[in-house]
C-alpha positions as CSV (number, residue, x, y, z in Angstrom):
1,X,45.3,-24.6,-13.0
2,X,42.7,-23.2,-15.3
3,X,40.8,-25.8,-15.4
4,X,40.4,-25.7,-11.6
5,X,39.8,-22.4,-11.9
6,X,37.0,-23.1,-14.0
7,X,35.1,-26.0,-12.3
8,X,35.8,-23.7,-8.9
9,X,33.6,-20.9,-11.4
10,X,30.7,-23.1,-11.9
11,X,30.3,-24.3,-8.7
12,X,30.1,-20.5,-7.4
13,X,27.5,-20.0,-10.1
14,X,25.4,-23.1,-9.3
15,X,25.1,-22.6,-5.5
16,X,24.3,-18.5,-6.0
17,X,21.6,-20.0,-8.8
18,X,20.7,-22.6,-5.8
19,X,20.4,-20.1,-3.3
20,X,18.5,-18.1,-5.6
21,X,15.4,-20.6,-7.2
22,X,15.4,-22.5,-3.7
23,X,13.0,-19.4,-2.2
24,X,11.1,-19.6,-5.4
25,X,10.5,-23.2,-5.4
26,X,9.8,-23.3,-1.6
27,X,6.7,-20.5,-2.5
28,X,5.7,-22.7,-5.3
29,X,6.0,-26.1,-3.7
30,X,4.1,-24.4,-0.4
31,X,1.0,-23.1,-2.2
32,X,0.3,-26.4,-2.8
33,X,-0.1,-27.7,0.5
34,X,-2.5,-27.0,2.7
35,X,-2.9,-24.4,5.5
36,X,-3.3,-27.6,8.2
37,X,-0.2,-29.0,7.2
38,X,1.8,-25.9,6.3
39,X,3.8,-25.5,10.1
40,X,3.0,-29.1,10.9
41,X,6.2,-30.3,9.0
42,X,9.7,-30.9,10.6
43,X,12.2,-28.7,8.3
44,X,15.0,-29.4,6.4
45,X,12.5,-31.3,3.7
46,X,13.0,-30.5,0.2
47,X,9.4,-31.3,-0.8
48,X,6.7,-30.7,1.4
49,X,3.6,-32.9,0.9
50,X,1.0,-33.6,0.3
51,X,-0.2,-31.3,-2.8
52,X,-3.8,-30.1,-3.6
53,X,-4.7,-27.1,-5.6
54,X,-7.0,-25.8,-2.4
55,X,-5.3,-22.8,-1.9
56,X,-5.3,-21.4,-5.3
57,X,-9.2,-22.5,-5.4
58,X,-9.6,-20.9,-2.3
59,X,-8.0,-17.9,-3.6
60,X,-10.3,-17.4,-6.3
61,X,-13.5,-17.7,-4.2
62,X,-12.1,-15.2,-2.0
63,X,-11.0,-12.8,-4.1
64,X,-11.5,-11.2,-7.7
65,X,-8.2,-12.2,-8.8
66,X,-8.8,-12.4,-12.3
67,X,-9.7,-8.6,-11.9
68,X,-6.6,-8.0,-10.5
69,X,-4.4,-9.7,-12.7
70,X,-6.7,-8.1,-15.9
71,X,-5.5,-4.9,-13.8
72,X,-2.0,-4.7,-13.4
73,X,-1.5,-6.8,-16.9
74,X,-3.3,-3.7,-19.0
75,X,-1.3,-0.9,-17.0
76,X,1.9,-2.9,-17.0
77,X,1.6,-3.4,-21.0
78,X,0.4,0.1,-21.7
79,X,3.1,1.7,-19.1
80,X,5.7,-0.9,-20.9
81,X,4.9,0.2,-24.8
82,X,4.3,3.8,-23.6
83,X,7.3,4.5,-22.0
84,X,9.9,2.4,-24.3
85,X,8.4,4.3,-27.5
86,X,8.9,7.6,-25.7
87,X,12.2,6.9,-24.5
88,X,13.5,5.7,-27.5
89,X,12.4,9.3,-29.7
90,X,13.7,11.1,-26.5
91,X,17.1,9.1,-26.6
92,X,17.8,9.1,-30.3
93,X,17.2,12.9,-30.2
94,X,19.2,13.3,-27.6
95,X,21.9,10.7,-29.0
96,X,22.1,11.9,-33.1
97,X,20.0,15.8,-33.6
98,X,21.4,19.1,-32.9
99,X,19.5,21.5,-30.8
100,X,19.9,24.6,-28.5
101,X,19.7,23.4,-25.1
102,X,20.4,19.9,-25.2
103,X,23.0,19.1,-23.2
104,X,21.1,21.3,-20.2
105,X,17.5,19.4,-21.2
106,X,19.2,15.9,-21.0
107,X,21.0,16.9,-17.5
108,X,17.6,18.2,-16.2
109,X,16.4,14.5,-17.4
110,X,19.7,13.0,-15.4
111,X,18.5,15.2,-11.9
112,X,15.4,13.7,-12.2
113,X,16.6,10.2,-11.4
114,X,18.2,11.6,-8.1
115,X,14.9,12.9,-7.0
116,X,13.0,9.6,-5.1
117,X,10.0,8.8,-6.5
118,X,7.5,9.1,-3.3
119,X,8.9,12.9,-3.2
120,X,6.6,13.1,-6.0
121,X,3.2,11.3,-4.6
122,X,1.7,13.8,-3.0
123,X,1.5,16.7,-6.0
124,X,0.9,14.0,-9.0
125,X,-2.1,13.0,-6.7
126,X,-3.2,16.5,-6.6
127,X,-2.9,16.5,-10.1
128,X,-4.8,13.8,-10.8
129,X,-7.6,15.0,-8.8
130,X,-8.0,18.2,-10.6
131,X,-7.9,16.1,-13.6
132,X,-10.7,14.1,-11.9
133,X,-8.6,11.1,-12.8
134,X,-8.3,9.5,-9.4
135,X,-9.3,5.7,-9.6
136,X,-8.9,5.4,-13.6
137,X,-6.7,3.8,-16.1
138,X,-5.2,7.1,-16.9
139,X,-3.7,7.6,-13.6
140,X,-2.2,4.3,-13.4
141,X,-0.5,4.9,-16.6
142,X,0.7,8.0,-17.4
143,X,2.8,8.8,-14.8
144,X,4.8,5.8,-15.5
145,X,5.1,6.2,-19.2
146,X,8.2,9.4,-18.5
147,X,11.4,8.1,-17.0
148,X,14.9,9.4,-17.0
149,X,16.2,5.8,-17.1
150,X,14.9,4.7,-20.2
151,X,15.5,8.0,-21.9
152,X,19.8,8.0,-20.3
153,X,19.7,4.3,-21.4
154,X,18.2,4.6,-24.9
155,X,20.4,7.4,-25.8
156,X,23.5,5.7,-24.5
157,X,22.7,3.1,-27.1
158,X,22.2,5.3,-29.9
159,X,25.4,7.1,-29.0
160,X,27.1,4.0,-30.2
161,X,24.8,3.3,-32.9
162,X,26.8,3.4,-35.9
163,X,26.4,6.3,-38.4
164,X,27.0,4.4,-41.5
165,X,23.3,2.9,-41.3
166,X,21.9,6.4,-41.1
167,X,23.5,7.7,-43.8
168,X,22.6,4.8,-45.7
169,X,18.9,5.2,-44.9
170,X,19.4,9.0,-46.4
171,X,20.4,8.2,-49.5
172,X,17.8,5.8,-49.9
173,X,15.5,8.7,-49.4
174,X,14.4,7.9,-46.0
175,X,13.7,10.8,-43.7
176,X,14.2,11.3,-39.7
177,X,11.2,9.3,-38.7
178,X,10.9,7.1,-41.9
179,X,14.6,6.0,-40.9
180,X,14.1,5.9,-37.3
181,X,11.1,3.7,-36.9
182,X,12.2,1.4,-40.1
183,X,15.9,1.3,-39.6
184,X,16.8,2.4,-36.3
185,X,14.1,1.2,-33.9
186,X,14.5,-2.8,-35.4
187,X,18.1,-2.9,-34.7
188,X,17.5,-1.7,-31.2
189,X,15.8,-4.6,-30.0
190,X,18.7,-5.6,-28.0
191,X,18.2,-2.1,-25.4
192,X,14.4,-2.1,-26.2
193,X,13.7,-5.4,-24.8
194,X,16.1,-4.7,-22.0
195,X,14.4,-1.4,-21.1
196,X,10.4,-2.9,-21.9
197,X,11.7,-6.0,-18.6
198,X,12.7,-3.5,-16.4
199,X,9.7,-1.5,-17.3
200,X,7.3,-4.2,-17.0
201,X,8.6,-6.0,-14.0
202,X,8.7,-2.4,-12.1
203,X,5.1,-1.6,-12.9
204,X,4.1,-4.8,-12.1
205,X,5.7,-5.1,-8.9
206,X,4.7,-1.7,-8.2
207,X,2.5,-0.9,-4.9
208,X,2.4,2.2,-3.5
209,X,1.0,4.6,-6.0
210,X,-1.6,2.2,-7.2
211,X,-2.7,2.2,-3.6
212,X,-3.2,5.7,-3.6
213,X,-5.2,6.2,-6.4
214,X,-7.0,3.9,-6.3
215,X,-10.3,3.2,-4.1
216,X,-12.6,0.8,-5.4
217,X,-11.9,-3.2,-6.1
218,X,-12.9,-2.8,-9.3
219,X,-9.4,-1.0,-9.8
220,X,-7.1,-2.7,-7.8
221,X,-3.9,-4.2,-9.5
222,X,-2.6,-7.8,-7.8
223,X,-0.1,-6.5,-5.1
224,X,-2.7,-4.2,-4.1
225,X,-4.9,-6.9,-3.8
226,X,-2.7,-9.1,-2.2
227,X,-1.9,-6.5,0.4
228,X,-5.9,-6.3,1.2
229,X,-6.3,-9.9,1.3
230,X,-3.1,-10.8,3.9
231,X,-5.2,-7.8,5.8
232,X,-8.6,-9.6,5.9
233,X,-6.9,-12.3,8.0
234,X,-8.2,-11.5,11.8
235,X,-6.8,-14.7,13.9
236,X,-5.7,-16.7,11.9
237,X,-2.9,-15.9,8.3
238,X,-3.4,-18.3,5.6
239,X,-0.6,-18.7,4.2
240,X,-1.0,-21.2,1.7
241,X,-3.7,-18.9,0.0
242,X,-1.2,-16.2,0.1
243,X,1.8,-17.9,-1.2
244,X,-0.6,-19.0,-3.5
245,X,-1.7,-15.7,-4.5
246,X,1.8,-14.7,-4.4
247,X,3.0,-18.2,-6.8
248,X,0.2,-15.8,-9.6
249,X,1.7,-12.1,-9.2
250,X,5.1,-14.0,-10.4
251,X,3.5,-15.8,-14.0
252,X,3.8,-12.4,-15.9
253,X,7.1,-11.5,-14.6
254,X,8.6,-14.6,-15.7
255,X,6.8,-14.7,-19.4
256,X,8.1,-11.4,-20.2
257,X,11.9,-12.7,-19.0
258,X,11.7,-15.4,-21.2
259,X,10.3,-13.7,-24.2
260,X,12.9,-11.2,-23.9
261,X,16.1,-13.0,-22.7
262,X,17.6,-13.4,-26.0
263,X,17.8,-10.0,-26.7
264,X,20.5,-9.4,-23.8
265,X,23.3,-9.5,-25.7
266,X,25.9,-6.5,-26.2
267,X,27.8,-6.6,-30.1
268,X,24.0,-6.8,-31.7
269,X,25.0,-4.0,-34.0
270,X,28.2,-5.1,-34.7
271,X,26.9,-8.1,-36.9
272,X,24.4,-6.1,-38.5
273,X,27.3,-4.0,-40.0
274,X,29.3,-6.8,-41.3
275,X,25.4,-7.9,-42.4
């Protein structure tokens, strides 16, 4: 009976991992065929052919995609480091030192989470005006480098940090930073990486307040971009160059998974005790 239970298991996984990739492949496998033949095809084909790059030359002529990707690949990265180092000093603050106030500053930190993030459009654009930082790196940035997520996250992890390492540190004559950033912060790849995906894949993926603040091409980040270009079409869509387009926005996304899957794992810390 376990056994069944077990082959019934993987099958469930496979067809949700089918149902999954199949929309992923589909974009990938039509970006490569041309706008002509896109609709001309019966469905219920698993590969459509045939396959020419066109569509992602086409792309390029079109638009300044390499801007755009050198864009949202510099805010995503600086937005990623910026806001994993700060939530990590925020969380093991929260998580280990004894202050007046805590408890009340981290719950402030928690209500912010509640509060939806387009709430807060309209007065950080005011703000960035009178900072006269509308269409600049800054502005892409720094809002994104404070979030109560990482910081509840971080400290959640810390919280079950053991205190035996700590201590260790101390006696070795290692103060509060010296120990956090060579003690602390290497064992907490595990929730860094976690937290530097999200991060990355949000900012990435993000669309709404790039398009606000930003006016000129020269600043655009790749769904911006991509937004413009599926707008340029008058009669008729080309939607080989956009699911070609859209086959590019997806590279980073993945690169970062991958470089950071093997960090998702929960007893981490446990072996570096025993260690």
């Amino acid at each position: 009976m376990k056994k069944i239970y077990k082959i019934f298991g993987y099958f469930i996984l496979i067809v949700i991992a089918i149902s999954m990739l199949y929309p992923f492949f589909a974009m990938l496998n039509l970006s490569l065929v041309p706008n002509s033949e896109i609709f001309s095809h019966e469905g219920g084909k698993l590969i459509y052919t045939p396959l020419t790059l066109d569509n992602y030359t086409s792309v390029f002529e079109k638009i300044p995609v390499w801007k755009y990707f050198a864009n949202s690949l510099f805010v995503a990265l600086m937005t990623t480091i910026g806001q994993v180092l700060i939530s990590a000093i925020a969380g093991y603050a929260f998580a280990r030192l004894k202050f007046k106030y805590r408890n009340e500053i981290f719950l402030l930190i928690l209500i912010t989470m509640l509060i939806p993030p387009q709430v807060n459009i309209i007065p950080l654009f005011f703000l960035m005006r009178q900072l006269h930082w509308v269409n600049t790196y800054q502005a892409l940035i720094l809002p994104g480098l404070f979030g109560g997520f990482g910081i509840f996250m971080m400290r959640q992890y810390f919280l079950g940090f053991p205190k035996d390492l700590e201590e260790s540190a101390r006696i070795d004559g290692c103060n509060i930073l010296s120990g956090f950033f060579k003690i602390i912060l290497p064992l907490a790849l595990p929730a860094i990486a976690t937290l530097g995906i999200f991060t990355f894949v949000t900012t990435w993926n993000s669309f709404l307040w790039p398009l606000i603040i930003t006016n000129t091409e020269t600043m655009r980040t790749l769904p911006v971009g991509l937004a413009i270009f599926k707008g340029s079409f008058r009669e008729v869509t080309m939607w080989g160059d956009l699911l070609a387009c859209s086959a590019i926005c997806t590279i980073p996304t993945i690169i970062v998974f991958l470089l950071g899957k093997k960090y998702f794992i929960n007893d981490i810390l446990q072996g570096g005790v025993k260690e």
